[in-house]
C-alpha positions as CSV (number, residue, x, y, z in Angstrom):
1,X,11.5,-10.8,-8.8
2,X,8.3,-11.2,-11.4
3,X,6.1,-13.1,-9.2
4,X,6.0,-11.1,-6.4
5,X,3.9,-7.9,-8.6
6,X,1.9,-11.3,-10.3
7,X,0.8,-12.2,-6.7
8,X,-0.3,-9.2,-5.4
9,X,-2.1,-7.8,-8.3
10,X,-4.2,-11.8,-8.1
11,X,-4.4,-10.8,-4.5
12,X,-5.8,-7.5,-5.4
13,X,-8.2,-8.7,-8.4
14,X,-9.5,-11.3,-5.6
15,X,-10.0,-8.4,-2.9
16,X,-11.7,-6.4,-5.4
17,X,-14.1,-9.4,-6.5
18,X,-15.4,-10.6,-3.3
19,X,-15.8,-6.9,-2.2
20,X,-18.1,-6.7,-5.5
21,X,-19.9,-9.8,-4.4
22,X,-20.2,-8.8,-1.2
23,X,-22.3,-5.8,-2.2
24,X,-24.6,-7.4,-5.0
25,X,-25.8,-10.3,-2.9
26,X,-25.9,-7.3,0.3
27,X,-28.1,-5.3,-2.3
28,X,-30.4,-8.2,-3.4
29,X,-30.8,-9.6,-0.3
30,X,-32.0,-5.7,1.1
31,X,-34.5,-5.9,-1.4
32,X,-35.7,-8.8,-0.4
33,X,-36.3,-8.1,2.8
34,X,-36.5,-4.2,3.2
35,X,-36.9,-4.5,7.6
36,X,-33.3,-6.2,7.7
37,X,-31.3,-3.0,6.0
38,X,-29.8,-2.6,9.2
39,X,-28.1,-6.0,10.2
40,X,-27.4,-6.6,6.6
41,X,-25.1,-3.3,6.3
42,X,-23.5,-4.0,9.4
43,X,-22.1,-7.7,8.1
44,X,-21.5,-6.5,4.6
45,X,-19.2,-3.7,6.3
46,X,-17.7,-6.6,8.6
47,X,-17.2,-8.9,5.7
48,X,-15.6,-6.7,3.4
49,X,-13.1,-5.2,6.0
50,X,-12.2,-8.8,6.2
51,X,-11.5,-8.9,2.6
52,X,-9.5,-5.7,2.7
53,X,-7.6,-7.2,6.1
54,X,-6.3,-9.9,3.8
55,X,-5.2,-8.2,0.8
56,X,-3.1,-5.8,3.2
57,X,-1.7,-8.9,4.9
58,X,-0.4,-9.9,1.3
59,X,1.4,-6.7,1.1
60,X,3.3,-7.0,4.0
61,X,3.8,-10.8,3.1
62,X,4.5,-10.7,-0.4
63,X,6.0,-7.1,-0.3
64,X,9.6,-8.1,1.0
């Protein structure tokens, strides 16, 4: 099968840019507002896990 190594590396490519959007806007919005390192490290961590989660549910999906 083709498709299957076409769908994960899309799945991968959109993994790896909302991980990279996850950290600029994380970044920008810490130097914004210095005081709220904290909370803002602990979602961008949450968020891209999330991100991760659901390119490793494609493996095992698309993976067969």
């Amino acid at each position: 099968m083709v498709a299957a190594p076409l769908h994960l590396a899309l799945a991968a490519l959109g993994a790896a840019i909302a991980i990279g959007l996850i950290g600029f806007k994380a970044t920008e919005a810490t130097g914004r507002n210095p005081g709220a390192a904290g909370p803002i490290l602990t979602l961008s961590i949450i968020l891209a896990a999330l991100c991760e989660g659901i390119f490793i549910l494609t493996l095992f999906v698309a993976g067969k």
